[in-house]
C-alpha positions in Angstrom: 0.0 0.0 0.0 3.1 2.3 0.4 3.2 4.6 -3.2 6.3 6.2 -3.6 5.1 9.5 -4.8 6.8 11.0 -7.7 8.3 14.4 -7.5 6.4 16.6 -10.2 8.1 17.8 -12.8 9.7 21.1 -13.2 8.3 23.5 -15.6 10.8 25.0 -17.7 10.9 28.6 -17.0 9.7 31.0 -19.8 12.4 32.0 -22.1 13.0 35.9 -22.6 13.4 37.4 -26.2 16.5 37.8 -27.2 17.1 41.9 -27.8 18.6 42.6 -31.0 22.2 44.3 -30.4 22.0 47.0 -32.3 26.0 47.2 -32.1 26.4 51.0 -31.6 28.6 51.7 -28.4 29.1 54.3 -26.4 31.8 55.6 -24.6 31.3 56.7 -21.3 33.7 59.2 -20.0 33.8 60.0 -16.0 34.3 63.8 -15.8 33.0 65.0 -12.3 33.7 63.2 -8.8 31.0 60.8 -7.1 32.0 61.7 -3.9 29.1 64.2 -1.9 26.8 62.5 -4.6 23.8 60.7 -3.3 24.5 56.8 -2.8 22.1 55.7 -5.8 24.2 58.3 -8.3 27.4 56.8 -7.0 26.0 52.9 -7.3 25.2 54.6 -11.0 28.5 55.1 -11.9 29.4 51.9 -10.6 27.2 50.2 -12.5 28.7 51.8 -15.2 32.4 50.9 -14.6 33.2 54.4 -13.5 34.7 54.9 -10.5 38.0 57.1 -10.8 38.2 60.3 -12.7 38.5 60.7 -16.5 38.3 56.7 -16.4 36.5 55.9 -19.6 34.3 52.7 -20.8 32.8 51.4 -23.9 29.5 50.4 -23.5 27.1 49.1 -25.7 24.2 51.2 -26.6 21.1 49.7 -24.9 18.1 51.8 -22.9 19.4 50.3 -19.7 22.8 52.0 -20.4 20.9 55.2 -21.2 18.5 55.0 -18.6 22.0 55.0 -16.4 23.1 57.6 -18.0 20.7 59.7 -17.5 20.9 59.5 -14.6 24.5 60.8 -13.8 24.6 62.4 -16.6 26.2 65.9 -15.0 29.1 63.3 -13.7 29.9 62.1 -17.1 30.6 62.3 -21.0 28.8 60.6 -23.7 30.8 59.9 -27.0 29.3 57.9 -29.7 32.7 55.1 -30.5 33.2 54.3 -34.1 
């Protein structure tokens, strides 16, 4: 009478779109301190790979990455990158 119950399956989870890379990039030059900034403008630059002064980064050109920099956008320089 003892039924070993089988564990139920596991779902696979949903699989996102890919987003097309549209493979512009951008680079992203730090031109103003993040010290004295608030904490979420200095996780920004962070996030962005900036953390010393004129350090620069090449990032590719997605609305996350603008949306970032936007956001700190006083603290840093935008270039388009060939």
């Amino acid at each position: 009478m003892s039924e070993a119950k089988k564990p139920a399956a596991k779902k696979a989870a949903p699989k996102k779109a890919a987003k097309a890379a549209s493979g512009k990039m951008l680079k992203v030059t730090q031109i103003a301190s993040g010290a004295g900034r608030i904490q979420a403008q200095h996780a920004t630059l962070k996030g962005l790979g900036l953390n010393k002064l004129n350090r620069s980064k090449l990032l590719q050109d997605s609305p996350e990455v603008r949306g970032m920099i936007n956001a700190v956008k006083h603290l840093v320089k935008v270039e388009e990158a060939a």
